[in-house]
PDB file of N, CA, C and O in Angstrom:
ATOM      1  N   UNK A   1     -22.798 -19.891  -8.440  1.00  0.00           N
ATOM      2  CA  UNK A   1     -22.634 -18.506  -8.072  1.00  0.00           C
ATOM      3  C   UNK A   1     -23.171 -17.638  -9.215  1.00  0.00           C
ATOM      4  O   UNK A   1     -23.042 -17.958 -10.397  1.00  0.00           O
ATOM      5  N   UNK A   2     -23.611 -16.832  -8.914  1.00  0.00           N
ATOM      6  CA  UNK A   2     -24.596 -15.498  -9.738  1.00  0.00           C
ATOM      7  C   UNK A   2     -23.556 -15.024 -10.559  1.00  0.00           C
ATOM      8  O   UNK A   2     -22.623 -14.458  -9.990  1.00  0.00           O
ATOM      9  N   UNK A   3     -23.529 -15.153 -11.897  1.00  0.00           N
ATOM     10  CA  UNK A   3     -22.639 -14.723 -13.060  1.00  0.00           C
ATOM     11  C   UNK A   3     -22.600 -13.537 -12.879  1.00  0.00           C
ATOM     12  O   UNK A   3     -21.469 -13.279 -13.290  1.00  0.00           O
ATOM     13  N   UNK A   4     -23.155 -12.337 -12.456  1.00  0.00           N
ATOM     14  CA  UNK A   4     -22.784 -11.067 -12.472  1.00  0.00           C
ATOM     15  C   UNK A   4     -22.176 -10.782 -11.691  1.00  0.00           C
ATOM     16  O   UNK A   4     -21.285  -9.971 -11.944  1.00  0.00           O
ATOM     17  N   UNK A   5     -22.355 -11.392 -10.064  1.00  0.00           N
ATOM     18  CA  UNK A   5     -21.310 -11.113  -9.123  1.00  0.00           C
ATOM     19  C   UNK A   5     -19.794 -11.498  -9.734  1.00  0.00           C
ATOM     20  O   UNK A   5     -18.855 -10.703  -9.749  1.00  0.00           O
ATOM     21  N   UNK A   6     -19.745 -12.832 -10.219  1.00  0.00           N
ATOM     22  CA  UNK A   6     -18.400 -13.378 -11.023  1.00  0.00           C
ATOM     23  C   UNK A   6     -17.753 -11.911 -11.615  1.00  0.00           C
ATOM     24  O   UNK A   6     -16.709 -11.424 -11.181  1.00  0.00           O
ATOM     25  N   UNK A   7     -18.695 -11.233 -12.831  1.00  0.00           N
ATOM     26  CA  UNK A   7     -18.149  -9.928 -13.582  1.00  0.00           C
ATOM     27  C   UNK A   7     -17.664  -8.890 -12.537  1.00  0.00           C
ATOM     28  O   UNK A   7     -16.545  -8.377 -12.538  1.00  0.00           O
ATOM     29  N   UNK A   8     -18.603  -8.661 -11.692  1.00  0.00           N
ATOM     30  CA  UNK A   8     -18.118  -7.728 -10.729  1.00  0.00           C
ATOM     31  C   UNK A   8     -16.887  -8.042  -9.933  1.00  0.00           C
ATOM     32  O   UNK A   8     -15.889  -7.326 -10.016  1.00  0.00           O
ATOM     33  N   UNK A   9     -16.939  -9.080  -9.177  1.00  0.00           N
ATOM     34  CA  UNK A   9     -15.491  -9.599  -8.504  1.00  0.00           C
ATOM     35  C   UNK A   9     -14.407  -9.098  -9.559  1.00  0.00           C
ATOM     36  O   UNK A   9     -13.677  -8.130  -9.345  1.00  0.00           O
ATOM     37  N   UNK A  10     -14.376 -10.035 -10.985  1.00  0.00           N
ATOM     38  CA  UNK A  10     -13.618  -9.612 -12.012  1.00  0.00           C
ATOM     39  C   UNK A  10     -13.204  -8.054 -11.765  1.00  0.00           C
ATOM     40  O   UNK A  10     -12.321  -7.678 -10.994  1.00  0.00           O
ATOM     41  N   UNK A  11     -13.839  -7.418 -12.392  1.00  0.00           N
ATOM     42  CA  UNK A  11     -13.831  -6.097 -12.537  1.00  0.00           C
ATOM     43  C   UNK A  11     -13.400  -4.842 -11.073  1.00  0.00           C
ATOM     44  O   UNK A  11     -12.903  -3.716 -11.116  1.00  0.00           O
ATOM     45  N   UNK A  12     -13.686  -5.363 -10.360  1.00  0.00           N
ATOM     46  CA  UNK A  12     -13.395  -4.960  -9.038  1.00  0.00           C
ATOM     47  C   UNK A  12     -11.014  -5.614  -8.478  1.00  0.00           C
ATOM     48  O   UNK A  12     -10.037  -4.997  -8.051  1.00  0.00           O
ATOM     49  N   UNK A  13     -11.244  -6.797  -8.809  1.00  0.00           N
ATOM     50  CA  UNK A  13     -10.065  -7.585  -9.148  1.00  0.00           C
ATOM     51  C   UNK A  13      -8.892  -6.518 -10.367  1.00  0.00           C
ATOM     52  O   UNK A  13      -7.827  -5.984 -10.056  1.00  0.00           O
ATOM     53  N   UNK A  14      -9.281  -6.512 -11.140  1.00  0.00           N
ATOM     54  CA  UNK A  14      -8.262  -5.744 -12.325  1.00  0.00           C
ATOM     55  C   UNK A  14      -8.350  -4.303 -11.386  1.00  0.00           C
ATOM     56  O   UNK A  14      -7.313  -3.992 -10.801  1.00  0.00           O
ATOM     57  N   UNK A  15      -9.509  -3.446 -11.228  1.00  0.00           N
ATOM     58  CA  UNK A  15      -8.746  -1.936 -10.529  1.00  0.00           C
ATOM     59  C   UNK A  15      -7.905  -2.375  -9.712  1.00  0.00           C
ATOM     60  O   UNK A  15      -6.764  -1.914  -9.761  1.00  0.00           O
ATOM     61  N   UNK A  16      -8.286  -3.520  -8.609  1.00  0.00           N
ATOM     62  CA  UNK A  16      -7.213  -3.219  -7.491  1.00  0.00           C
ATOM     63  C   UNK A  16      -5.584  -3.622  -8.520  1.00  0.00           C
ATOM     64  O   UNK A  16      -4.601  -3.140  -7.957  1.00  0.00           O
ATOM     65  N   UNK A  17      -5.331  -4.177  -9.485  1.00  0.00           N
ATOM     66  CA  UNK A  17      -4.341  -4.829  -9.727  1.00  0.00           C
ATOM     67  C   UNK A  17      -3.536  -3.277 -10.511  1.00  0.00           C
ATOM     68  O   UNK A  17      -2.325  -3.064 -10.465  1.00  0.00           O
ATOM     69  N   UNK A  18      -4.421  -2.484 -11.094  1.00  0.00           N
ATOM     70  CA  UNK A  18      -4.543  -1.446 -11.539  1.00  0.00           C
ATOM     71  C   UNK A  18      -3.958  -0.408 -10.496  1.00  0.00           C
ATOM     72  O   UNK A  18      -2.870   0.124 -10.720  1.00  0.00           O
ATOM     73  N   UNK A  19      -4.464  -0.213  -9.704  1.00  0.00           N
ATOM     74  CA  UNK A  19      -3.708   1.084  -8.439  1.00  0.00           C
ATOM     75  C   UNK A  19      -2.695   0.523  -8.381  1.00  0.00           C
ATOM     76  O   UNK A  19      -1.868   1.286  -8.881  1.00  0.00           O
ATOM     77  N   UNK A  20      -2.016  -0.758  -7.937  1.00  0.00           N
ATOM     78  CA  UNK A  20      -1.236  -0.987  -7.250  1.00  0.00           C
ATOM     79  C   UNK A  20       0.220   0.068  -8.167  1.00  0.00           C
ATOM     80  O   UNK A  20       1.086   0.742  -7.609  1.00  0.00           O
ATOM     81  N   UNK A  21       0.059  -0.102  -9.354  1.00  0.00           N
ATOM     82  CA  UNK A  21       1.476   0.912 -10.060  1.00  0.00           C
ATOM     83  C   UNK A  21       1.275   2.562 -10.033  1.00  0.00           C
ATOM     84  O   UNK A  21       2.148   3.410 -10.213  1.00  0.00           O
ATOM     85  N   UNK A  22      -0.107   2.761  -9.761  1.00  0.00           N
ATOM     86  CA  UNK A  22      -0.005   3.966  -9.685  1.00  0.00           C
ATOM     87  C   UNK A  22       0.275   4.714  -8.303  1.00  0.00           C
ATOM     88  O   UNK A  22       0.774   5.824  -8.119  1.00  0.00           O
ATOM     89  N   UNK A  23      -0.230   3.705  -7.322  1.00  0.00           N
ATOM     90  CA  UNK A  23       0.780   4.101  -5.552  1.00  0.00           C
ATOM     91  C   UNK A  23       2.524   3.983  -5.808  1.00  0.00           C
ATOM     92  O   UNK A  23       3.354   4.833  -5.485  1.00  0.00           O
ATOM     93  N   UNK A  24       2.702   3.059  -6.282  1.00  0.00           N
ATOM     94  CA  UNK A  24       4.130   2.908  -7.051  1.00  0.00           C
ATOM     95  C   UNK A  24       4.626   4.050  -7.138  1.00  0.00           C
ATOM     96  O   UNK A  24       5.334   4.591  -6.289  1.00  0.00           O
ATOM     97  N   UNK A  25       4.132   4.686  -8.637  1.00  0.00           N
ATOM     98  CA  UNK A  25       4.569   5.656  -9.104  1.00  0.00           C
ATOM     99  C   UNK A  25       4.502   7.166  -8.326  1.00  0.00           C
ATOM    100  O   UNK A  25       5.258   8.101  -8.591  1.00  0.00           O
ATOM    101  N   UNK A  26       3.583   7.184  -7.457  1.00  0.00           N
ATOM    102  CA  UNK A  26       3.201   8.212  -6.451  1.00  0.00           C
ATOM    103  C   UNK A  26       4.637   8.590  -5.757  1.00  0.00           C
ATOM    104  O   UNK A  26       5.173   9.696  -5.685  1.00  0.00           O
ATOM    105  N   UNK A  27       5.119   7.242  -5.239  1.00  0.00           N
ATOM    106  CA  UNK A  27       6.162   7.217  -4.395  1.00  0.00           C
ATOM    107  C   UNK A  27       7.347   7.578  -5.248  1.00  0.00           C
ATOM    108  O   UNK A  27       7.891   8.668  -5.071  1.00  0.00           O
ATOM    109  N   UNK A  28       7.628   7.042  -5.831  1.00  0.00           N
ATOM    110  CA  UNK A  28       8.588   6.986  -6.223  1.00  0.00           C
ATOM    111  C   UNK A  28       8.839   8.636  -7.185  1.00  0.00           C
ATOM    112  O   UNK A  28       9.980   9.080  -7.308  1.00  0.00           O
ATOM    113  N   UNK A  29       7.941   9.184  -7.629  1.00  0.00           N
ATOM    114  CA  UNK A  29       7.787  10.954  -7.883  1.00  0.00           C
ATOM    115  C   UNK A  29       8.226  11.845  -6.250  1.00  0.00           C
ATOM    116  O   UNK A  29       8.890  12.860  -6.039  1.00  0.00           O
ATOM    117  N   UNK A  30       7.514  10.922  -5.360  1.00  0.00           N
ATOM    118  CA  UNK A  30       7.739  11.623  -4.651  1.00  0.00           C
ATOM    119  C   UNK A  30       9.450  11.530  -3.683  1.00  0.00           C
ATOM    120  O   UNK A  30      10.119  12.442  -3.197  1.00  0.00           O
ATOM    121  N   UNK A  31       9.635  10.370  -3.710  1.00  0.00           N
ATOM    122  CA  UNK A  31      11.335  10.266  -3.508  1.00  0.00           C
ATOM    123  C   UNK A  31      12.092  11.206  -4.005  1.00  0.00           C
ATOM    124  O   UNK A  31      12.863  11.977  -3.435  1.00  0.00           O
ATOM    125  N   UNK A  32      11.698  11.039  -5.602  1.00  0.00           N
ATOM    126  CA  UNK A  32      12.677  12.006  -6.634  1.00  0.00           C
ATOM    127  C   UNK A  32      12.529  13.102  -6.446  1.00  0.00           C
ATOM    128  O   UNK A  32      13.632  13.621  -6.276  1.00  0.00           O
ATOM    129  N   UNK A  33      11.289  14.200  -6.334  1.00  0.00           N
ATOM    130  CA  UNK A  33      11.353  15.681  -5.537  1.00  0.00           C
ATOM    131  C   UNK A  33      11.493  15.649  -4.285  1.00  0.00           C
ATOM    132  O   UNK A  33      12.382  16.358  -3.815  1.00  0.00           O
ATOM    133  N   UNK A  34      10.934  15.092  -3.668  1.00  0.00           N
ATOM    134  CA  UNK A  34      11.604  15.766  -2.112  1.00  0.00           C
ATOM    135  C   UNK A  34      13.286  15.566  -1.487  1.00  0.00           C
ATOM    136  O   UNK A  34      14.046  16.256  -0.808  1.00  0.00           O
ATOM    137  N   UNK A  35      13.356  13.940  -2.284  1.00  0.00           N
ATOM    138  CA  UNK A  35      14.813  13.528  -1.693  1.00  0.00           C
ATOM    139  C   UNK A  35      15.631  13.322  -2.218  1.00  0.00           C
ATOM    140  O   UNK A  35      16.695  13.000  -1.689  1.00  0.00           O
ATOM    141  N   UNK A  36      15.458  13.425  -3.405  1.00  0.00           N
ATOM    142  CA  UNK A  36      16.643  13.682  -4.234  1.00  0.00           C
ATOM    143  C   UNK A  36      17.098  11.927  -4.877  1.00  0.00           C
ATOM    144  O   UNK A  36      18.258  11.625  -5.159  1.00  0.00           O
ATOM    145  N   UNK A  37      16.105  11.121  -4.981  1.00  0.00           N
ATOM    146  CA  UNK A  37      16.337  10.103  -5.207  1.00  0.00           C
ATOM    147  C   UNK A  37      16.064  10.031  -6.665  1.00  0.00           C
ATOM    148  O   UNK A  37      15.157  10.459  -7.378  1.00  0.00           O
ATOM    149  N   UNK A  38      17.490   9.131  -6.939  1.00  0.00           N
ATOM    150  CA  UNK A  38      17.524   8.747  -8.380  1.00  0.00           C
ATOM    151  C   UNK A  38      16.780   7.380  -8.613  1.00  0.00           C
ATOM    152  O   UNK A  38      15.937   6.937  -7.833  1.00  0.00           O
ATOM    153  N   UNK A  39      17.307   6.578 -10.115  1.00  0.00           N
ATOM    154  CA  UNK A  39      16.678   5.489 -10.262  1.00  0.00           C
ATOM    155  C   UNK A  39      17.327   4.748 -10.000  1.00  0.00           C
ATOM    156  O   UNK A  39      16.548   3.795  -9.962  1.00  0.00           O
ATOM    157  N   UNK A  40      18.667   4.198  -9.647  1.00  0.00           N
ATOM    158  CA  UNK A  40      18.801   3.300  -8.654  1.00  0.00           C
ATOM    159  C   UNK A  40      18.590   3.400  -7.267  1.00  0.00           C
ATOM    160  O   UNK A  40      18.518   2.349  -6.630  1.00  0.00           O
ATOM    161  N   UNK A  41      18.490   4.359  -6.749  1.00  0.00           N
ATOM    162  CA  UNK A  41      17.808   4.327  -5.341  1.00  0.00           C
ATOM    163  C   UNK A  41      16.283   3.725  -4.892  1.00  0.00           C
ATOM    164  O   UNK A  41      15.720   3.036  -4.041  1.00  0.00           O
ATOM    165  N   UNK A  42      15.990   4.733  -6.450  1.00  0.00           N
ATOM    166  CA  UNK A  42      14.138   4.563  -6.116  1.00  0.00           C
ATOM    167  C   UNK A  42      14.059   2.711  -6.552  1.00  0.00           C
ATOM    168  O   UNK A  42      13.458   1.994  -5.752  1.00  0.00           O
ATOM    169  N   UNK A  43      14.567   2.183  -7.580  1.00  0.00           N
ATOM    170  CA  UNK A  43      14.288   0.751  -7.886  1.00  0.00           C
ATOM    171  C   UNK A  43      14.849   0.004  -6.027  1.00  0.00           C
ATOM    172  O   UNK A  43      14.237  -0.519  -5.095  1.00  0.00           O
ATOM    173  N   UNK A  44      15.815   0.247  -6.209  1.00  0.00           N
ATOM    174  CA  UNK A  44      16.057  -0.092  -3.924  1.00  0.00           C
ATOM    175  C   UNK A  44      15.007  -0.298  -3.268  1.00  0.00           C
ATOM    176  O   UNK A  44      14.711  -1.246  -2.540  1.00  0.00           O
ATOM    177  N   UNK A  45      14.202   1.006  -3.656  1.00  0.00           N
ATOM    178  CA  UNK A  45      13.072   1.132  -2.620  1.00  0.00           C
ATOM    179  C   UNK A  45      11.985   0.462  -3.262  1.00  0.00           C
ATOM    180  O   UNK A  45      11.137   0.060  -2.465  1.00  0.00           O
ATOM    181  N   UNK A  46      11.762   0.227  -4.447  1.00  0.00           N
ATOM    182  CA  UNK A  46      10.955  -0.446  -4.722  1.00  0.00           C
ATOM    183  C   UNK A  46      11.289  -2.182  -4.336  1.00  0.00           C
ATOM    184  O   UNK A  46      10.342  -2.897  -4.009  1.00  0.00           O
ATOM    185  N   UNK A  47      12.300  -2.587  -4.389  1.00  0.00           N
ATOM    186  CA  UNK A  47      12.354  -4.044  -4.383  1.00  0.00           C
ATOM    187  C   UNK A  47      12.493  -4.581  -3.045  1.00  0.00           C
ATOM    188  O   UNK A  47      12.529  -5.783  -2.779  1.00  0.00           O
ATOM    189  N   UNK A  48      12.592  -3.315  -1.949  1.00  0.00           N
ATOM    190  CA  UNK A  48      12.254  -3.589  -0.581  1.00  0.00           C
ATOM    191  C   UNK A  48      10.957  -3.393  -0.419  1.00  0.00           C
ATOM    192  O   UNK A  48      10.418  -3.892   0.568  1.00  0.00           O
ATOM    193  N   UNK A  49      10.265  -2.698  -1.267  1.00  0.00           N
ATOM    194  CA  UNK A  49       8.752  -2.718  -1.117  1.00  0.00           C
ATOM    195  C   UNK A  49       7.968  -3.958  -1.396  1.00  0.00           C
ATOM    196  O   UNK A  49       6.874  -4.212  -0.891  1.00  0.00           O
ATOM    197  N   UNK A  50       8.652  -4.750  -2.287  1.00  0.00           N
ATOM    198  CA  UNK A  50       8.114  -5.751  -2.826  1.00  0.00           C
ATOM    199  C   UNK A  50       8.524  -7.096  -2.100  1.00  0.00           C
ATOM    200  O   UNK A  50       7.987  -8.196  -2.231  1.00  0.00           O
ATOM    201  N   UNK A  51       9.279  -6.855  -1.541  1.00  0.00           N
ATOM    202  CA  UNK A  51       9.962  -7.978  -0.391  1.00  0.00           C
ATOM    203  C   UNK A  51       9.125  -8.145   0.775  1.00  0.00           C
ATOM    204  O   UNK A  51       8.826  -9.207   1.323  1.00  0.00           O
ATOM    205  N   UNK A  52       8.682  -6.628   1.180  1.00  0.00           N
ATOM    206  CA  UNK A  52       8.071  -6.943   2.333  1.00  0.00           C
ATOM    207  C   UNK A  52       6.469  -6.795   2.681  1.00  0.00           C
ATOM    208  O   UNK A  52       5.829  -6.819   3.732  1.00  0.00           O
ATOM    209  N   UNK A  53       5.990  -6.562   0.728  1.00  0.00           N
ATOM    210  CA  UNK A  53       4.559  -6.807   0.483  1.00  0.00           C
ATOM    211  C   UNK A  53       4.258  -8.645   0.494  1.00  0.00           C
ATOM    212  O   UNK A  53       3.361  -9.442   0.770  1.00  0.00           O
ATOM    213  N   UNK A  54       5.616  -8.624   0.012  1.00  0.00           N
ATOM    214  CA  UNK A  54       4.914 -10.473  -0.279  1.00  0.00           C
ATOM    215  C   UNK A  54       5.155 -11.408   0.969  1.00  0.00           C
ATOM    216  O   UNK A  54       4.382 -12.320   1.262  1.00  0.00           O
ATOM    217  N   UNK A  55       6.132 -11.142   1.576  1.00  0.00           N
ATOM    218  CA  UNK A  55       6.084 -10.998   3.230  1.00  0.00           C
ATOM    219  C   UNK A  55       5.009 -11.202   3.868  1.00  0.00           C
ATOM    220  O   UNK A  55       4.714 -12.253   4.437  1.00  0.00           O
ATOM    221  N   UNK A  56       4.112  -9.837   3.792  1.00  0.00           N
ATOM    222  CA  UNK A  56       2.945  -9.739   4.336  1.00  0.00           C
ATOM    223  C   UNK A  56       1.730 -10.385   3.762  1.00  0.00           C
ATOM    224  O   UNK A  56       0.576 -10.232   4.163  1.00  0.00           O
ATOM    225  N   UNK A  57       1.972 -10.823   3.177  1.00  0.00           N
ATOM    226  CA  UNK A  57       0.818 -11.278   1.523  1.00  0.00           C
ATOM    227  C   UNK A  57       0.927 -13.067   2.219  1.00  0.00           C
ATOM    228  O   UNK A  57      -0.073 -13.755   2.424  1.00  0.00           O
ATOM    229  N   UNK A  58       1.622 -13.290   2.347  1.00  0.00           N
ATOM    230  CA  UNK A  58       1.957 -14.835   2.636  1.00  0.00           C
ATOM    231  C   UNK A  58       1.749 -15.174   4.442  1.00  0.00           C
ATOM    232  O   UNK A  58       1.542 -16.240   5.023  1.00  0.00           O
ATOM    233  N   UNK A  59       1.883 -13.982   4.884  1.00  0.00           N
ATOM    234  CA  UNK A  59       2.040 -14.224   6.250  1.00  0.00           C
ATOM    235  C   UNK A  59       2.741 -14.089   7.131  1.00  0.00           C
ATOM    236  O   UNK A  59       2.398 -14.205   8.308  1.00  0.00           O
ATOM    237  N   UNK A  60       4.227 -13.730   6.603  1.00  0.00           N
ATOM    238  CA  UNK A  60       5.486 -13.963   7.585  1.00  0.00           C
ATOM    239  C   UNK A  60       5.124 -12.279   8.553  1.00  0.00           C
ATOM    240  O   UNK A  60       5.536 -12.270   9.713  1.00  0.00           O
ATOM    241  N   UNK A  61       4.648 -11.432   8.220  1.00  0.00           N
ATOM    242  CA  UNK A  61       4.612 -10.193   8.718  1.00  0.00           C
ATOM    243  C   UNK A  61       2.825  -9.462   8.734  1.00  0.00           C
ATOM    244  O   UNK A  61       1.946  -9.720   7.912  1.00  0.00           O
ATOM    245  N   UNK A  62       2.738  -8.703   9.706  1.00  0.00           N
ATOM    246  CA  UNK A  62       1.397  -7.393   9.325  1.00  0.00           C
ATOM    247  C   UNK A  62       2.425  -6.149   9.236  1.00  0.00           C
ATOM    248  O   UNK A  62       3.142  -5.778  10.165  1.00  0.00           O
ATOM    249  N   UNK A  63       2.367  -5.598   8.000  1.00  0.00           N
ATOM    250  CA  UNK A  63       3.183  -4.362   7.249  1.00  0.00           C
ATOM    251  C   UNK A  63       2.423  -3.926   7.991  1.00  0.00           C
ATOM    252  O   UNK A  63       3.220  -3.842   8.925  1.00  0.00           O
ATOM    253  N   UNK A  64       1.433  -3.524   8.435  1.00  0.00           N
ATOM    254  CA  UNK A  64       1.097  -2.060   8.951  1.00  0.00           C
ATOM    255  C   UNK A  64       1.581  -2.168  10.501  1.00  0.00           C
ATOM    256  O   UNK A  64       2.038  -1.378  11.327  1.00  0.00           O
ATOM    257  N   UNK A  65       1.275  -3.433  10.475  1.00  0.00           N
ATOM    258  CA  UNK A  65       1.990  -3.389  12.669  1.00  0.00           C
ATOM    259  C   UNK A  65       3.667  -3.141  12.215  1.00  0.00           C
ATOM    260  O   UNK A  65       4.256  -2.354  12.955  1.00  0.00           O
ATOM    261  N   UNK A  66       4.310  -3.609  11.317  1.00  0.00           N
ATOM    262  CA  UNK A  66       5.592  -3.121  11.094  1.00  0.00           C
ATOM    263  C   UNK A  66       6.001  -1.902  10.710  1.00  0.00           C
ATOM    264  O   UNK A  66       7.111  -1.489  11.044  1.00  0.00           O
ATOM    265  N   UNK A  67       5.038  -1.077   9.858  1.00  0.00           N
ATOM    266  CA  UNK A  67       5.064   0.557   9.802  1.00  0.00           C
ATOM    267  C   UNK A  67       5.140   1.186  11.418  1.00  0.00           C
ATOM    268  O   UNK A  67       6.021   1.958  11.796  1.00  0.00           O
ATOM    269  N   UNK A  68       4.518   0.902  11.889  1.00  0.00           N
ATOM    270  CA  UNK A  68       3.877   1.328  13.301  1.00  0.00           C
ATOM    271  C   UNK A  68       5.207   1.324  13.917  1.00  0.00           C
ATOM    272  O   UNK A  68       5.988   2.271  13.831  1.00  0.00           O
ATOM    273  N   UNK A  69       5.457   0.157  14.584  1.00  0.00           N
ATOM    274  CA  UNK A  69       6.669  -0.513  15.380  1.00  0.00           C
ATOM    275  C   UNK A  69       7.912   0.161  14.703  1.00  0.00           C
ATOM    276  O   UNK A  69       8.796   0.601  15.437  1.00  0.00           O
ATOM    277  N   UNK A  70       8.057   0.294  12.976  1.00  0.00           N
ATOM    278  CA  UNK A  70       9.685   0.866  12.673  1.00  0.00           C
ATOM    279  C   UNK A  70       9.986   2.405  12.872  1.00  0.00           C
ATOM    280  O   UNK A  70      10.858   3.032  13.473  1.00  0.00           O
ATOM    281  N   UNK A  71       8.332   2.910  11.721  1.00  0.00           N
ATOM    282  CA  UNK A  71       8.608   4.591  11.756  1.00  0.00           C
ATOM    283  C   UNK A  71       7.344   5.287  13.065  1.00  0.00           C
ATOM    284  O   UNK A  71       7.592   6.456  13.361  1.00  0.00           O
ATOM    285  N   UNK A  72       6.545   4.886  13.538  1.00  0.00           N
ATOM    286  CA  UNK A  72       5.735   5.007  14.289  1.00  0.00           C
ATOM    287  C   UNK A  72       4.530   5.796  13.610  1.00  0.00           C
ATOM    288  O   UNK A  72       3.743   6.574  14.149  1.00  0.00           O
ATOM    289  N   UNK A  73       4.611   5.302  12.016  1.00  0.00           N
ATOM    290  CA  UNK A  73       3.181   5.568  11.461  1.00  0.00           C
ATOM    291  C   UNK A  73       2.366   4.731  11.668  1.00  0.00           C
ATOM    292  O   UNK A  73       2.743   3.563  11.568  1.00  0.00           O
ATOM    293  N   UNK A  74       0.795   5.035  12.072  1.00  0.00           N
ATOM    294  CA  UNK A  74       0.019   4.315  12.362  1.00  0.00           C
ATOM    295  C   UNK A  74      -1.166   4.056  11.122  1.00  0.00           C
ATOM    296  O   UNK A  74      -2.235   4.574  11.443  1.00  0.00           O
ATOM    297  N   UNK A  75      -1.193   3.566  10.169  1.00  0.00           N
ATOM    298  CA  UNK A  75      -1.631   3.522   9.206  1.00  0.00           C
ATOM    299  C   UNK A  75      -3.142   2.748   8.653  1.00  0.00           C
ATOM    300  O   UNK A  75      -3.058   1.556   8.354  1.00  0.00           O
ATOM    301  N   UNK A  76      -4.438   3.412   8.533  1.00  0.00           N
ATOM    302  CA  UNK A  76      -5.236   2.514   8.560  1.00  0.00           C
ATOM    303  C   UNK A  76      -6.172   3.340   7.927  1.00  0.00           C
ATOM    304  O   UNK A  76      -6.105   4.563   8.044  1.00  0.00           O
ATOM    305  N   UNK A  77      -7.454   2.517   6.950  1.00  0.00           N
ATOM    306  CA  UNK A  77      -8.412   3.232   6.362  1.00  0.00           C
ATOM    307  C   UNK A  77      -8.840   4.062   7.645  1.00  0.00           C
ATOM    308  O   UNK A  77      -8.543   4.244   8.826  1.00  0.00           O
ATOM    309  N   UNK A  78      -9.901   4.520   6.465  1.00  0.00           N
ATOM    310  CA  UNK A  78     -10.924   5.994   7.148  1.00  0.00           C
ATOM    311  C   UNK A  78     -11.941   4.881   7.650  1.00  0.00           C
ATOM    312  O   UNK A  78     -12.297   5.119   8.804  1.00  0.00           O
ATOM    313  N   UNK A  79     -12.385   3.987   7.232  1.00  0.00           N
ATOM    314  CA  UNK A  79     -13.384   3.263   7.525  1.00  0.00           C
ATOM    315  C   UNK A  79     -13.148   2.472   8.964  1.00  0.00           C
ATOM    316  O   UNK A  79     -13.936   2.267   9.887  1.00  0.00           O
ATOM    317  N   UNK A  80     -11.627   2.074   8.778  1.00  0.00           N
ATOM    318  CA  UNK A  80     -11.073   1.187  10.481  1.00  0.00           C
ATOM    319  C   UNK A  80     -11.249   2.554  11.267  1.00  0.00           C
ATOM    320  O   UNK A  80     -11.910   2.606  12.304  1.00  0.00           O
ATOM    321  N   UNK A  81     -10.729   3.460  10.811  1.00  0.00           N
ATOM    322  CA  UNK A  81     -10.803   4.545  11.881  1.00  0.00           C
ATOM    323  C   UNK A  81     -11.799   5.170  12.474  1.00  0.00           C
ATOM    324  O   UNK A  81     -11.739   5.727  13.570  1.00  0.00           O
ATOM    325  N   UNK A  82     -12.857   5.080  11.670  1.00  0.00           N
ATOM    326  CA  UNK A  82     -14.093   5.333  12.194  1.00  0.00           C
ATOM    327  C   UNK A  82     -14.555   4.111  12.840  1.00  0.00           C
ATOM    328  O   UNK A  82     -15.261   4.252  13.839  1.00  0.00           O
ATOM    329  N   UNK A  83     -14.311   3.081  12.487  1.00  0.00           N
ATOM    330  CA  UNK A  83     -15.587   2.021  13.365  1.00  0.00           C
ATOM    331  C   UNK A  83     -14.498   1.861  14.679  1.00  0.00           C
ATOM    332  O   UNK A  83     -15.125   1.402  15.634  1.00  0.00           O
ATOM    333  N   UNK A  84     -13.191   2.077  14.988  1.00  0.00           N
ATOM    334  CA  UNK A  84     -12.214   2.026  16.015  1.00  0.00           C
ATOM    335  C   UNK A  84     -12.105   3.818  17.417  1.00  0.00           C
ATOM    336  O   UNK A  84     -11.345   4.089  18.346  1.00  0.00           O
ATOM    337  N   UNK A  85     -13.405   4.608  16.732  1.00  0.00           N
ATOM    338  CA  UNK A  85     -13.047   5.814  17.101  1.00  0.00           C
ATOM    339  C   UNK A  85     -11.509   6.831  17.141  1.00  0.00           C
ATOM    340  O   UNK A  85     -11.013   7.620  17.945  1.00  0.00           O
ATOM    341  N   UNK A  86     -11.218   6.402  16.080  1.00  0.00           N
ATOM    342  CA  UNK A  86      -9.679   6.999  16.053  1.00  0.00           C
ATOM    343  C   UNK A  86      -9.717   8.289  15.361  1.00  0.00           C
ATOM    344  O   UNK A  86     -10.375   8.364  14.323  1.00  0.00           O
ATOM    345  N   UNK A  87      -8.975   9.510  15.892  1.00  0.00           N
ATOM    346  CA  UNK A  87      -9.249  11.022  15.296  1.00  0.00           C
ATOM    347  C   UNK A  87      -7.396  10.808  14.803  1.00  0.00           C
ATOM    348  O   UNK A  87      -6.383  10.339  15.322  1.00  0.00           O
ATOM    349  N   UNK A  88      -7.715  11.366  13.723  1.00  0.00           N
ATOM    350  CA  UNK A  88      -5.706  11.313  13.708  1.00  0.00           C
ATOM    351  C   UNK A  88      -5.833  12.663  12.039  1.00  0.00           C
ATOM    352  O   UNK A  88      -6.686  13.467  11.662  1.00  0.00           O
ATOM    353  N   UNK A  89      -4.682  12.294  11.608  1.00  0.00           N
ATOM    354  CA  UNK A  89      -4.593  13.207  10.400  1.00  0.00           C
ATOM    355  C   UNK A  89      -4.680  12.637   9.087  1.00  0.00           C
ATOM    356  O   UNK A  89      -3.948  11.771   8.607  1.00  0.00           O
ATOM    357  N   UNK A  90      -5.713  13.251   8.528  1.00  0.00           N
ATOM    358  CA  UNK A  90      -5.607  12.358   7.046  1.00  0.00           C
ATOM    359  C   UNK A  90      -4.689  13.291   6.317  1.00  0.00           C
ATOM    360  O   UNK A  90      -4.585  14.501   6.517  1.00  0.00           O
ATOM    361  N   UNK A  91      -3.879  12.387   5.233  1.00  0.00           N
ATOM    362  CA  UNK A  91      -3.213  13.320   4.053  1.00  0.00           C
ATOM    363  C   UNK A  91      -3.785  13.198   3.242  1.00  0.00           C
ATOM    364  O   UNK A  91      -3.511  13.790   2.198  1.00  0.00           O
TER     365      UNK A  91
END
């Protein structure tokens, strides 16, 4: 395999590992202003987040068909949504 693709995979590999705390932290700012959530609440919500990422990570679940089905968010890139013709609301 082409050693630069290797660097790139790499490098492409660490951002994603990289966002993942800063969606984290998104949420969890945003618990604390809108809802009044402290840090044992917000750690709650984090370790149900993490329960039912690895869940989905392994197989037992599709988190987004379970977003859908619990709160009736329908959740999907801009890119699925365009090649699916879907008009909806971006935030």
């Amino acid at each position: 395999m082409d050693r630069r693709y290797i660097e790139q995979e790499k490098r492409f590999r660490r951002k994603i590992d990289e966002l993942a705390p800063t969606i984290y932290a998104a949420f969890c700012i945003a618990l604390h202003r809108h809802y009044g959530f402290g840090y044992e609440r917000i750690l709650r919500v984090l370790k149900e987040t993490q329960i039912l990422w690895h869940d989905a990570a392994v197989g037992y679940n599709d988190i987004v068909q379970k977003c859908l089905d619990e709160t009736g968010i329908d959740l999907m890139s801009t890119l699925t949504a365009k090649e699916q013709g879907v008009e909806g609301e971006r935030i």
